[in-house]
N, C-alpha and C positions, 0 to 999 in steps of 0.2 A: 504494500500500500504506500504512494506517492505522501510526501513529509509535507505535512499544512505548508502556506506560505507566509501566514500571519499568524499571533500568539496574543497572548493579554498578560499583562505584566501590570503591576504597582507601581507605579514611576515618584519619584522623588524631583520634584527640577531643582530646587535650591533647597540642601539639605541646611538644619540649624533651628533655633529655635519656632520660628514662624512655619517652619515644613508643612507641605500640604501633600498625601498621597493622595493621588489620581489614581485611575489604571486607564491606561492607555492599548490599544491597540499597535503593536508593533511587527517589525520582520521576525521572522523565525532566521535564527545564524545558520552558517552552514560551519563544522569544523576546518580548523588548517590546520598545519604540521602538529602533533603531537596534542591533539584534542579527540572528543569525545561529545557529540552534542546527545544529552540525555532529556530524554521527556521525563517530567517529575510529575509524580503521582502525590505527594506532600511535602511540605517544609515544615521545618520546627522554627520558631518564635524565639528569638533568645533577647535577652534584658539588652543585651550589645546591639542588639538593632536598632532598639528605642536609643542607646546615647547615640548611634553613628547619624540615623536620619535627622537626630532633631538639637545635633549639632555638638555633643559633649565629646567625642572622638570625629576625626577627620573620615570621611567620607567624602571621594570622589566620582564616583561611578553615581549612576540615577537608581539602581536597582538592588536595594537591599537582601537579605538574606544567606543562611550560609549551614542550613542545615534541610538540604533536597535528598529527597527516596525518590529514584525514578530507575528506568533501562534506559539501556545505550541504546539510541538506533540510526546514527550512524559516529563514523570515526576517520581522523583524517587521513590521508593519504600517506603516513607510515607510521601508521597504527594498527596493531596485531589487529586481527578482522574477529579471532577470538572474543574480544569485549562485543562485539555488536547482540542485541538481545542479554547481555547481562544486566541482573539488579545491582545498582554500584546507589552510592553516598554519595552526596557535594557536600565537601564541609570546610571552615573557614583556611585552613591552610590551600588557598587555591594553586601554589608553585612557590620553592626555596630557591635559589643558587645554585646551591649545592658547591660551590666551588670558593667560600671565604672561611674563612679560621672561624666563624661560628659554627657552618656548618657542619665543621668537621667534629664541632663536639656537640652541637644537637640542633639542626636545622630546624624546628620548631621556633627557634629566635633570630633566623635568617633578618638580616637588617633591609635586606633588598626584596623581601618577599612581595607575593601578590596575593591576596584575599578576598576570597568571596564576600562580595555587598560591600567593600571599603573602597578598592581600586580598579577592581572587577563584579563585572554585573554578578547579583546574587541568581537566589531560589524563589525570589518574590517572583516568578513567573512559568509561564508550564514549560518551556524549554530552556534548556542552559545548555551554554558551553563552559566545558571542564579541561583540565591537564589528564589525559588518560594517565601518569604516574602516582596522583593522588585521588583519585577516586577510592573509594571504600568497597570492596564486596561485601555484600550484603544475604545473608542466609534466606531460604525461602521461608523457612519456620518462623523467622521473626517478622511479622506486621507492619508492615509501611508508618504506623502510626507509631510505634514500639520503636522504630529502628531513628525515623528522627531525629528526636530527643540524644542521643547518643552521639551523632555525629559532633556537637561541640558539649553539650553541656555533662553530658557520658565522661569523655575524651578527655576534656580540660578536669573532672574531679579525678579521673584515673591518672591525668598527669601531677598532677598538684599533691594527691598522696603520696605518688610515687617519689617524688622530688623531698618530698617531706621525710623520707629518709626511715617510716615506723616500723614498729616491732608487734607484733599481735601481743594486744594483751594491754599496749600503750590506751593512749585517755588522748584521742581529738576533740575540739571543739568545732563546731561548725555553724557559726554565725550565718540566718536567713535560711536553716535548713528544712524548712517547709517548702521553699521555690523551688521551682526548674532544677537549678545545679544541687539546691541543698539536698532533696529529697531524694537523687543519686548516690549524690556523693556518699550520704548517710550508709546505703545501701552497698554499694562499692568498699565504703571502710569497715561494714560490718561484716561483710564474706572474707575480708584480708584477717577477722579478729582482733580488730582494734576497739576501743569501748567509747561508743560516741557522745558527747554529751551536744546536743541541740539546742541552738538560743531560737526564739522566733515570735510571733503572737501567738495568743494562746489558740486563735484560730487555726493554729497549723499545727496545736500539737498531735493532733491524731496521726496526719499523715507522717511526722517526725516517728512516732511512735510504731506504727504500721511498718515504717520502712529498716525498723531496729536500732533506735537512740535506744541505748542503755538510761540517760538522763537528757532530762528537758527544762529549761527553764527561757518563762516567758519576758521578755526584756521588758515588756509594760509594767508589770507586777512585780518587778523585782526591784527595780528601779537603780539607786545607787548599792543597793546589797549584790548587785549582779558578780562580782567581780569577786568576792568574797565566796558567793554561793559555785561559782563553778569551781573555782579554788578546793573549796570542802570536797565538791564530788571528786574531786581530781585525786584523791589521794592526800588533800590536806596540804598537798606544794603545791597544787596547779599540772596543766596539761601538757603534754609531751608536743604538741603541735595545736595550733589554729589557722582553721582554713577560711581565709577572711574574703568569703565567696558575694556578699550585699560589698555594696558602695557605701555604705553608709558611714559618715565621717564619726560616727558615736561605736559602730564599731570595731572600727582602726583604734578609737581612742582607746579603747580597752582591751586590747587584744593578750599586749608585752603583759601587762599585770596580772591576765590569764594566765601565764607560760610559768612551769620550774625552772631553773637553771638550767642550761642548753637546750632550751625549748626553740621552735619555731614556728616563725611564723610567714605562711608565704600568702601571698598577697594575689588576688584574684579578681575580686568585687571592681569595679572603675568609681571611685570617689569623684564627684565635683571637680572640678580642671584647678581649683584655685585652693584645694584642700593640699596641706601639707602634714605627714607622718611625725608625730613629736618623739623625738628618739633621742633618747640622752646613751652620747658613745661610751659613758661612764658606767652607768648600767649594765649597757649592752656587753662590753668587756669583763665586766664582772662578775655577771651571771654569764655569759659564755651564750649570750641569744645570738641567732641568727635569721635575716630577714630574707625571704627568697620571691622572687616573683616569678611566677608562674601564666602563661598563655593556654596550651592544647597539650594533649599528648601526642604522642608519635605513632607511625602508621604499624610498630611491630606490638604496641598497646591496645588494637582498635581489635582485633582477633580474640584476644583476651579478655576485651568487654565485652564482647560478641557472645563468648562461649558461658560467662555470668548470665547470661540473658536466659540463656539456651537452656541453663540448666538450674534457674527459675530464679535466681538470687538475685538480680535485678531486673526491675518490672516497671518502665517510665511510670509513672501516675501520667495521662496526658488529657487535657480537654481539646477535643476537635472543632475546629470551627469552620465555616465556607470560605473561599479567598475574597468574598466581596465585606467579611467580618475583622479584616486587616486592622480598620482604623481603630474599631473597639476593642481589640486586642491590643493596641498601640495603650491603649487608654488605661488596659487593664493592668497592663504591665507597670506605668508611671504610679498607679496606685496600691501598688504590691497586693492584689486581691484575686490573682491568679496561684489557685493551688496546684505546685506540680508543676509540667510541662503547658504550653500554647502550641498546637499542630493546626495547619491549613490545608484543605484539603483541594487539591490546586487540579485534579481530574480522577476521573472513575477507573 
């Protein structure tokens, strides 16, 4: 069957705070060298969308998104024909270098990278063009709706523990782990055997709970005792790691205070452009902290999440919505009132 000539996409014209999505009517691409044009059957929704469209991360490209479940159908002119009909992933690592002293120690922080929905058109639309070398295969056992969610917000908690360096049996914290990333992450650190303690509203404790926090405490309720209280769960020093996954500048504030001696903390959530980390090096030296920032994980981690999946230990939470339900999704997100995962379901 002949490939449409036109598609429907979300378009962006001037991303920033005033942002307005549209969806426009545009061309369907055809791939060139080293591409992969995949029809997407859904995208996942990530908090990163909302800062890149409405201006809190740089965003060039008109077309958002960076977490598509679709097949190849077609691929460019020396690209193994192999992929054509396979179910692959778009997700935000859209192409590294591969050839700078970063990436020889983990291309995931490539300086010159290209990214879906920041530089390169996203998953806000029923066809994309991909890098056929990052694309994701994808199981047929796992759900299109299931598999989403994973391409970054999966990805990036499977890299971020990993980085984080734990031991099963250790005490993470996970600041907003009711959201998208928290409600994995939870899930992710609880099959590795680590003991989660979850901050969140108390509206999220179920799914916190459901998804295997050992401990929960509600930041509304807790108020200034917070920091004390995960302390006590901790073992009475505080936690081996915090995965400081929300942007929220209250909790970066509190994070080091959560942490025992050589505690860490890697940094995830996108704070405010104008928020700064108060870090006294005196501390930091003393107790032996260390701060780590963290992006995605890597393509030999994404098999690994896969086979968690497979073999029921992590389960997205996701609510599906139509792709004409974009903007209310945009909406839901700015007001943290999205439990779980946001998936669009962008064709049948």
């Amino acid at each position: 069957m002949p490939l449409p000539q036109r598609q429907l996409c979300a378009w962006v014209e001037t991303p920033g705070p005033e942002a307005k999505i549209e969806f426009r009517d545009i061309e369907v691409p055809s791939p060139t060298a080293g591409q992969v044009l995949v029809k997407l059957e859904v995208s996942g929704v990530c908090h990163s969308d909302h800062h890149s469209i409405y201006g809190n991360t740089p965003m060039t490209t008109h077309i958002a998104g960076h977490e598509g479940v679709g097949i190849v159908v077609a691929v460019g002119p020396d690209v193994d024909e192999d992929l054509l009909n396979s179910r692959v992933g778009v997700s935000w690592l859209h192409r590294a270098c591969r050839k700078c002293a970063t990436c020889e120690m983990d291309y995931t922080h490539c300086p010159h990278q290209d990214n879906s929905g920041r530089n390169v058109p996203g998953t806000f639309q029923e066809y994309c063009l991909a890098d056929a070398d990052y694309v994701s295969r994808i199981p047929s056992e796992v759900p299109a709706a299931l598999a989403a969610p994973l391409l970054c917000g999966g990805i990036t908690m499977y890299g971020a523990l990993s980085r984080a360096e734990l031991r099963a049996g250790d005490f993470v914290v996970i600041p907003g782990a009711g959201g998208g990333l928290g409600h994995l992450g939870v899930q992710i650190a609880t099959s590795m055997g680590l003991q989660v303690i979850a901050i969140d509203s108390g509206d999220k404790e179920d799914i916190c709970r459901d998804s295997g926090a050992r401990h929960f405490f509600d930041f509304r309720q807790s108020g200034a005792s917070l920091v004390d209280d995960v302390r006590a769960a901790a073992g009475g020093i505080g936690a081996h790691a915090v995965i400081c996954i929300t942007g929220a500048p209250s909790a970066y504030d509190s994070a080091l205070a959560m942490l025992r001696n050589l505690g860490r903390l890697v940094c995830v959530g996108i704070p405010p452009a104008e928020y700064r980390l108060q870090l006294n090096p005196f501390e930091v030296l003393v107790r032996g902290l260390r701060v780590i920032g963290s992006t995605v994980g890597n393509s030999a981690q994404m098999p690994l999440l896969m086979d968690l999946v497979l073999q029921g230990k992590v389960r997205p939470h996701v609510q599906v919505y139509t792709f004409q339900e974009l903007r209310d999704v945009m909406d839901k997100l700015e007001h943290g009132t999205v439990a779980g995962r946001a998936v669009l379901r962008l064709s049948d």
